[in-house]
C-alpha positions in Angstrom: -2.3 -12.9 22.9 1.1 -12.2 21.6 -0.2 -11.5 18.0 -3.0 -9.4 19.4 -0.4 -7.0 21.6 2.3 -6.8 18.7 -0.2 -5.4 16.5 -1.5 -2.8 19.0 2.5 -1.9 19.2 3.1 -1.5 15.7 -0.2 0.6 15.2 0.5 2.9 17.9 3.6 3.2 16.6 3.2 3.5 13.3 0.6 5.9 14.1 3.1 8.5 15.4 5.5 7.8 12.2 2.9 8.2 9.8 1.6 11.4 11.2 5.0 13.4 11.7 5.5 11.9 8.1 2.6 12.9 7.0 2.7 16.5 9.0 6.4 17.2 7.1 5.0 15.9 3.7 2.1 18.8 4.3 4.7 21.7 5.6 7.5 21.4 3.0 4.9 21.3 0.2 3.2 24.8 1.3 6.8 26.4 1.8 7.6 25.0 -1.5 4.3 26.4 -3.7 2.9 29.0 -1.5 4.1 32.3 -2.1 4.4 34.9 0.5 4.2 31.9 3.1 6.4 33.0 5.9 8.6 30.3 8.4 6.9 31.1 11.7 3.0 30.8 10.1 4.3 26.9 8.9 5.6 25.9 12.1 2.1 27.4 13.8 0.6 25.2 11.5 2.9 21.9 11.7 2.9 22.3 15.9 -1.1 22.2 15.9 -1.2 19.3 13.7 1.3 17.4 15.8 -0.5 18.2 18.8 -3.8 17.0 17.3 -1.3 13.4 16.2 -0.9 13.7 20.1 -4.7 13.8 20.8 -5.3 10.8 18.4 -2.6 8.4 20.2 -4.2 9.4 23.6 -8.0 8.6 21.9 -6.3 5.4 20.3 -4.8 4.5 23.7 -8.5 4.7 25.2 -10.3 3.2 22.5 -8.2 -0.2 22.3 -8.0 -0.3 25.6 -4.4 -0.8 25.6 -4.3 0.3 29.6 -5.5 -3.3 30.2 -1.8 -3.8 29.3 1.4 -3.3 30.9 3.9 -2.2 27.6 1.8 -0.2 26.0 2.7 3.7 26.6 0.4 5.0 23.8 -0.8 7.6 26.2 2.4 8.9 27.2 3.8 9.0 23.9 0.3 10.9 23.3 0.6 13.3 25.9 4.4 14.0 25.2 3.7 14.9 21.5 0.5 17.6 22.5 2.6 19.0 25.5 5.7 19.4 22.6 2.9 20.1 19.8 1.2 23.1 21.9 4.7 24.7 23.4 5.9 24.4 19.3 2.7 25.9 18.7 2.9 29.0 21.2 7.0 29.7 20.6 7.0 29.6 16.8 8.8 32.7 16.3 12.0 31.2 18.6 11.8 27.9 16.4 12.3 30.2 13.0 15.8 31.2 14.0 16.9 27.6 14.2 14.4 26.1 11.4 17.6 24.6 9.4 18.4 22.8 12.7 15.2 21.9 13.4 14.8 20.3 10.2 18.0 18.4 10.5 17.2 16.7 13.5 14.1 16.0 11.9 15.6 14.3 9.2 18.2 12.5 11.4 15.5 11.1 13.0 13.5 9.8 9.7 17.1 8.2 8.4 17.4 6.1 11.5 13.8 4.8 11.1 14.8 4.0 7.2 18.1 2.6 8.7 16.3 0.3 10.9 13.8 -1.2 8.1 16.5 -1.5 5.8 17.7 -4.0 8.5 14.0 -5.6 8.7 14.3 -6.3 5.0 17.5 -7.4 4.6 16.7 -10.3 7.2 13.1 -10.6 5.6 15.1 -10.9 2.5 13.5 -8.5 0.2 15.7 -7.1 -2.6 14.8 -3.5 -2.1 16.9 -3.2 1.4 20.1 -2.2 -0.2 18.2 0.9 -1.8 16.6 1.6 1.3 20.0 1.2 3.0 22.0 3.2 0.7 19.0 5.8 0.9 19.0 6.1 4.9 22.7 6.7 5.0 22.0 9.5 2.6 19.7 11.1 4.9 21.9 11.0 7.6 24.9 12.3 6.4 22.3 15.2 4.7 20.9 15.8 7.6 23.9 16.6 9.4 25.2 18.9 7.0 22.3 20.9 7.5 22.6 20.6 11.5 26.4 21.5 11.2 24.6 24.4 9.1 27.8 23.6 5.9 28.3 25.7 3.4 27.6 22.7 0.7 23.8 22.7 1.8 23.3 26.1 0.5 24.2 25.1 -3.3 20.5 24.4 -3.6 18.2 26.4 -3.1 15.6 25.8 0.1 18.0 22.3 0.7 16.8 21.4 4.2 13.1 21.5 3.1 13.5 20.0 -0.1 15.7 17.1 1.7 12.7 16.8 4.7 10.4 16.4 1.8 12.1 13.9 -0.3 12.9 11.7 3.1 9.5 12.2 4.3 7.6 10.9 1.2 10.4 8.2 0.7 9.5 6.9 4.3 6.2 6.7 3.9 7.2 4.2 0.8 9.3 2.7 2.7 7.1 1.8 5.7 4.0 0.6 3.2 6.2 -1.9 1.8 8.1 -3.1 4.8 4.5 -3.5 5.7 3.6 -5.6 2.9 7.1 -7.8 3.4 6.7 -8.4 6.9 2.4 -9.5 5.5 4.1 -11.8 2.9 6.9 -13.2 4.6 4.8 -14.5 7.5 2.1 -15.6 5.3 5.1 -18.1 3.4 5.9 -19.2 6.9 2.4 -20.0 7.9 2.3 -22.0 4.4 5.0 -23.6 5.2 4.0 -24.8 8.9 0.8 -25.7 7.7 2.5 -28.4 4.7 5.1 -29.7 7.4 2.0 -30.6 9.8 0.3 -32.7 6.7 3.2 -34.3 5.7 
């Protein structure tokens, strides 16, 4: 039973990741190539998608009947996100003036997700969680440049969305092989469980 509700957790979960990765991956790529594109018509854009990542935890919730147990807040989560997506949605034009802020907090947040499975893998042992350590800590300190709004961020052209971009794509990486470590490292365990009982 255990099993069966940790991997409900870490689908719902990872769920939500995926799709705000996923949503910023989508955003900073048409601000980057699309001519013409304006701030407020993106954040229209990114707030209706993340509502519609809201409707799909609140489906998910239903269809693996996760309200048969008693940790599982899929549908809150679910709600939360489409209440957040649709008032994004309808009050674009205030988000625009503090999109650099915006952005920074959004990047904050992606760092301490990175800074968390860098953990995971240094106790899983893989070799890659100093790079995904040292890269986290770089997306933090980034990302509060840009919410301090310092002069250094402005040396590159379009920073914050070219920084939102980079972690965004780098955390989607990240959470495909933490994935695959956590699949191997328990699969070794099993292996070994399995040769202690024969011996």
């Amino acid at each position: 039973i255990e099993d069966v509700v940790m991997k409900k957790n870490i689908n719902s979960f990872t769920l939500t990741i995926i799709g705000l990765n996923v949503l910023s991956v989508i955003s900073c790529f048409c601000l980057l190539c699309i001519e013409n594109l304006n701030v407020e018509t993106i954040c229209r854009i990114f707030f209706l998608l993340f509502a519609v990542v809201g409707l799909l935890l609140i489906f998910y919730f239903f269809y693996k009947k996760q309200y048969l147990e008693w940790n599982q807040y899929g549908f809150s989560i679910g709600v939360l996100i489409l209440i957040l997506g649709c008032i994004g949605f309808i009050k674009s034009e205030i988000l625009c003036d503090i999109f650099n802020l915006f952005i920074g907090f959004l990047v904050l947040l992606i760092g301490i997700f990175s800074l968390q499975w860098a953990i995971q893998l240094k106790f899983l042992r893989s070799v890659f969680y100093f790079v995904q350590f040292l890269f986290a800590c770089i997306m933090i300190v980034c990302s509060i440049l840009v919410i301090l709004d310092m002069d250094l961020v402005y040396f590159i052209d379009q920073f914050p969305v070219w920084l939102l971009l980079i972690s965004s794509l780098f955390n989607l990486l990240s959470l495909t092989w933490l994935s695959i470590t956590i699949f191997r490292f328990k699969k070794k365990k099993d292996n070994e469980k399995k040769e202690g009982e024969e011996d």
